[in-house]
C-alpha positions as CSV (number, residue, x, y, z in Angstrom):
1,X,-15.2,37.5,8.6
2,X,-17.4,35.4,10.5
3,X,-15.5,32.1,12.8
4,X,-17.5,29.6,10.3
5,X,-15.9,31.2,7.3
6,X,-12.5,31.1,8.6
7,X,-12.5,27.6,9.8
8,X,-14.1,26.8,6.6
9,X,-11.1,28.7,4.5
10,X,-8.8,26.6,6.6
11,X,-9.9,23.4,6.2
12,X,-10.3,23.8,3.0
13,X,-6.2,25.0,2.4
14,X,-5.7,22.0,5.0
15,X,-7.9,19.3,2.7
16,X,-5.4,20.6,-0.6
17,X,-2.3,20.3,1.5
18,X,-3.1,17.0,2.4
19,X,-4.4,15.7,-0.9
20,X,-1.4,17.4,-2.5
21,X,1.0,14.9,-0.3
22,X,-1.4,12.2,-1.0
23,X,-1.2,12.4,-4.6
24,X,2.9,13.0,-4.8
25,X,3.2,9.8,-2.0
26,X,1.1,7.6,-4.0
27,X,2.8,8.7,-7.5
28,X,5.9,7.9,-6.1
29,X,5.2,4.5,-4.7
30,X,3.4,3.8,-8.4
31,X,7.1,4.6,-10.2
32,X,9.0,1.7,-8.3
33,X,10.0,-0.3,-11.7
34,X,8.9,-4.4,-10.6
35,X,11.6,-6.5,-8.9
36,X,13.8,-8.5,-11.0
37,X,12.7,-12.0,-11.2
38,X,14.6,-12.7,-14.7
39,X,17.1,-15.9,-14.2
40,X,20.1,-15.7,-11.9
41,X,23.0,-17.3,-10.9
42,X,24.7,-16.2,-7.5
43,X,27.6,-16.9,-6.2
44,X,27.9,-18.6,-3.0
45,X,31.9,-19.3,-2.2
46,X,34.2,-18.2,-2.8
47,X,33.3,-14.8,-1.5
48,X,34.2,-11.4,-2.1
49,X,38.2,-10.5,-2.6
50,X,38.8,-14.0,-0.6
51,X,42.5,-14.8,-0.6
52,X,43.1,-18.9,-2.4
53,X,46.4,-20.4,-3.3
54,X,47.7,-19.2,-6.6
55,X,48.0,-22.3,-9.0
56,X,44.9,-24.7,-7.5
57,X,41.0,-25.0,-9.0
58,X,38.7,-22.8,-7.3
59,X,36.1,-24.5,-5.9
60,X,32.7,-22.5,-6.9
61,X,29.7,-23.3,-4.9
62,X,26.7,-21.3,-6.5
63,X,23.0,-21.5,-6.3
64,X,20.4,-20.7,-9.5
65,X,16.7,-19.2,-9.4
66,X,14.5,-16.7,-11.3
67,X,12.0,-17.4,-13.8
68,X,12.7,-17.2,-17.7
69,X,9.9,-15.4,-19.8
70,X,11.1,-15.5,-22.8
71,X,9.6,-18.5,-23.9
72,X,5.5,-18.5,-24.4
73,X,5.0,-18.8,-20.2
74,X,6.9,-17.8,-17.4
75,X,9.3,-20.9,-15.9
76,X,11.2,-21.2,-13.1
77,X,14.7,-21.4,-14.4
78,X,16.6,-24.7,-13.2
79,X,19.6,-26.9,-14.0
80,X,19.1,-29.6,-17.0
81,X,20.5,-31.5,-19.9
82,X,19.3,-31.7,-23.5
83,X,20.0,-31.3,-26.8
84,X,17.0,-29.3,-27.9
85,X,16.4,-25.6,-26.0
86,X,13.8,-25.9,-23.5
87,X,13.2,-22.4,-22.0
88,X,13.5,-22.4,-18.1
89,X,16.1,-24.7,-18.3
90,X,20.2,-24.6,-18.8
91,X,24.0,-24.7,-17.7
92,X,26.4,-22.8,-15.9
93,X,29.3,-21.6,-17.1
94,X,32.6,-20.3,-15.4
95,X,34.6,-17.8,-16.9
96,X,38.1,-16.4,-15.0
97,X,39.1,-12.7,-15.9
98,X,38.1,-12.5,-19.6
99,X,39.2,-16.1,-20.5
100,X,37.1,-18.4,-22.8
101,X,35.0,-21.2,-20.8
102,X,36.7,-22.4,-18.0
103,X,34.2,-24.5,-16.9
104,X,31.1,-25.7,-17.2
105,X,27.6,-27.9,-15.4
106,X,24.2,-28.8,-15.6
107,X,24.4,-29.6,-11.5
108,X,24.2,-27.5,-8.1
109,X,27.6,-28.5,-6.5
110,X,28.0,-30.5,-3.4
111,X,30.9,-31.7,-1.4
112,X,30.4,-34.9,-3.8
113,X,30.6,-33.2,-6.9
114,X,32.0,-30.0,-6.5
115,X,32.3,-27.0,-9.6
116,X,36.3,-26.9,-10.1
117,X,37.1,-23.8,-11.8
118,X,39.3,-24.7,-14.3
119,X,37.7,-28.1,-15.1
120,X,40.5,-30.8,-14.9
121,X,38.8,-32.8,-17.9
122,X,39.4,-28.9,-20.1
123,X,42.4,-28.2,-18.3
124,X,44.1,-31.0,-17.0
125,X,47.4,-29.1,-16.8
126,X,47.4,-26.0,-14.1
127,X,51.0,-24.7,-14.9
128,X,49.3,-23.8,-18.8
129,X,46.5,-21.1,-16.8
130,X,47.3,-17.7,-16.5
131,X,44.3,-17.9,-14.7
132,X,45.8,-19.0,-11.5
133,X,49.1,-16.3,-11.4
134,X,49.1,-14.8,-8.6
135,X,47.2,-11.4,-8.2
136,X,43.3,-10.5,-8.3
137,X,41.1,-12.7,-10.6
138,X,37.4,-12.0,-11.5
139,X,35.0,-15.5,-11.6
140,X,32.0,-14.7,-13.5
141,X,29.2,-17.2,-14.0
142,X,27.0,-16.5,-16.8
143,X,23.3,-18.8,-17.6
144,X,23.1,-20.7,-20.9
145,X,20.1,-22.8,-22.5
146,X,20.6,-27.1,-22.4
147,X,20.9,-26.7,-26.1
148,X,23.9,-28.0,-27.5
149,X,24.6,-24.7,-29.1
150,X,26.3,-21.4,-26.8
151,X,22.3,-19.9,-26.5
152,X,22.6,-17.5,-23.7
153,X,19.8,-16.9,-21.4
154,X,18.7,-13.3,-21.5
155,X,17.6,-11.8,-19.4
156,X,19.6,-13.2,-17.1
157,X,21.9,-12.0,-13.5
158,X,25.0,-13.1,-14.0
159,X,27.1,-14.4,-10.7
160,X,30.5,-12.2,-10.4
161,X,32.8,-12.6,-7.4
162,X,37.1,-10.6,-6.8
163,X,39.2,-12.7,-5.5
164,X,42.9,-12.5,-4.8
165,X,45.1,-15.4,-5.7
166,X,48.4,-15.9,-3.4
């Protein structure tokens, strides 16, 4: 065998080794499913198995983004009022362990108006929640339509946060 023969059997084992790796590398960046952008709701405080006093609201600080598409166009999801569905926009609602509505708001909290989970207008009367017993607790915050009726965004990310009440 001559030296051009054997270079040229090796380059040509090299070129199929190489467009071998080639092909599985760019298969495998091609099967990366697209990133989530469906509505969310995250939970900013309180954070993650946090110790509160047993028996007091939980103040819930939480921030919304993502874009509903499943209306005729893609929106960016946001906080709003209404009475008739408007896709893209909604209301927050808290839930404690696997309790009915706790709570619920068409506003991002500040220190003005802050998200008291249970709402005192719902629950004006602490001592009634077995919400707030001592132990670990589970605050979910879950995305709903500005209808008036319980329309639940879907997709959605739901906010979910352990605590542990003293």
């Amino acid at each position: 065998m001559t030296m051009t023969a054997y270079v040229r059997r090796r380059m040509v084992r090299l070129g199929t080794a190489l467009g071998s790796a080639l092909l599985v590398l760019a298969a495998s960046a091609g099967c990366e499913p697209p990133p989530d952008t469906s509505p969310v709701v995250s939970i900013v405080s309180p954070v993650q198995d946090q110790k509160l006093k047993a028996g007091q609201r939980i103040d819930v600080r939480f921030t919304v983004g993502g874009f509903d598409s499943s209306g005729p166009t893609m929106v960016k999801f946001a906080l709003g009022s209404g009475a008739v569905k408007e896709y893209g926009k909604g209301r927050v609602r808290a839930f404690i362990d696997s309790s009915l509505t706790q709570a619920e708001t068409k506003l991002l909290p500040t220190d003005a108006n802050p998200f008291l989970v249970p709402d005192p207008v719902d629950v004006p009367d602490l001592s009634t929640s077995p919400y707030l017993k001592p132990g670990p607790h589970t605050i979910r915050l879950i995305l709903y339509y500005n209808d008036d009726m319980t329309t639940k965004v879907e997709p959605q990310r739901s906010g979910v946060v352990k605590i542990v009440l003293e």
